[in-house]
N, C-alpha and C positions, 0 to 999 in steps of 0.2 A: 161106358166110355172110360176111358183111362187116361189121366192126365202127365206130362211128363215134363221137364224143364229141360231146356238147349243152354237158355243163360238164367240163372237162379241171381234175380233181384232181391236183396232185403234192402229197405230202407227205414234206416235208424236216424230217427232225431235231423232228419234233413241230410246225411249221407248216406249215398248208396256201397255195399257191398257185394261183389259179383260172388254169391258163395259156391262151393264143388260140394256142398253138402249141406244138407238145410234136412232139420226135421221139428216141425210141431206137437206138442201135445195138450191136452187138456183135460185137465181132474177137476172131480167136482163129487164131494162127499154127500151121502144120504142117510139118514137115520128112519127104523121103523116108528110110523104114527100108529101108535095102540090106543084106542077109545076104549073107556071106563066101562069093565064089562067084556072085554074081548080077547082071548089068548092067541089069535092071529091076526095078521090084516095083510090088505096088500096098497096099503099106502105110507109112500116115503113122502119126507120133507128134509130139503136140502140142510144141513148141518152148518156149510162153512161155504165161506163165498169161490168162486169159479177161479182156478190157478193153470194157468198157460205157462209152458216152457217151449225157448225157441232157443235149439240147439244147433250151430250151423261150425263150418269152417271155410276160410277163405284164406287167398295167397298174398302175404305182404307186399304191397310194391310201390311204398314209400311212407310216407306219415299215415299212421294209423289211429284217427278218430277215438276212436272206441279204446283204447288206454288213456283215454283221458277221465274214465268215468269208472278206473282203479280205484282214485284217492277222493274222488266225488259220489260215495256209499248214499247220500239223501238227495241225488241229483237225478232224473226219471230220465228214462230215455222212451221217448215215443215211436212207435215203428209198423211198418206194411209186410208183408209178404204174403204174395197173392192175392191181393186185392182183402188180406184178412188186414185188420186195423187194431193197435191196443192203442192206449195213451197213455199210459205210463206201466214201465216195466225198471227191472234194475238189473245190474250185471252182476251176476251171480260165481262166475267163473271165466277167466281168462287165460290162455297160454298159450306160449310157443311150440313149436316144433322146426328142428333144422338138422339138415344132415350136411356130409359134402356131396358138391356140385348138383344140391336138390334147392327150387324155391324153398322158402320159409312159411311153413303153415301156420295160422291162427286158428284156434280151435274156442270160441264161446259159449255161453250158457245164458241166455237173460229168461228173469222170470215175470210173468206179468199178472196184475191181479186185478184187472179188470177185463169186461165181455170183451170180447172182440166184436169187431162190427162189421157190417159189410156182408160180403159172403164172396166165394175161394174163385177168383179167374185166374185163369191160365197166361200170363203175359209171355211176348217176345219182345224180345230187346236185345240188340245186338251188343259184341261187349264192345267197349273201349279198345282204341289201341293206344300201344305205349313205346 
């Protein structure tokens, strides 16, 4: 089955973002366990803790939240998307993008270094109007 979004929810820190573009990742490093006596094995153990990045973009259409947490570098921002959960992550990258007579897109980067929780639903939610 294959899962798809109509309207892509993130919700950061208690505000929502209707994003045109959402993508998750998740790295998590491993080092070979070699026992005394052994020149091969087939057992890893994790090296470094679990790092999540959530890269999205969304269309400005008025005060924007999430530039507030520019100048707030030790300030976590907690967030959802798809039913996945972190508790604290940080904004890693922020910019604009504007043309003429195009919306203005926001393009983010936050990273998080703790498990996620939950596990991945599919929500609908219709968008706002404005």
């Amino acid at each position: 089955m294959f899962y798809t979004y109509k309207n892509c929810v993130i919700s950061l820190s208690g505000h929502e973002y209707l994003a045109n573009r959402a993508s998750l990742s998740i790295d998590s490093s491993t080092d070979a366990k070699y026992l005394e006596g052994e020149k091969e094995t087939r057992n890893y153990t994790p090296s470094n803790n679990v790092k999540s990045n959530l890269n999205f973009s969304y269309y400005l259409t008025g005060i924007d939240p999430l530039k507030a947490y520019l100048n707030e570098d030790c300030l976590p921002i907690s967030g959802n998307f798809g039913g996945l959960e972190a508790a604290s992550g940080y904004l890693t990258e922020y910019n604009i993008q504007g043309q003429s007579n195009s919306p203005i897109v926001v393009n983010a980067n936050l990273v998080f270094f703790s498990d996620l929780s939950e596990a991945f639903l599919p929500t609908f939610k219709n968008a706002q109007s404005f």
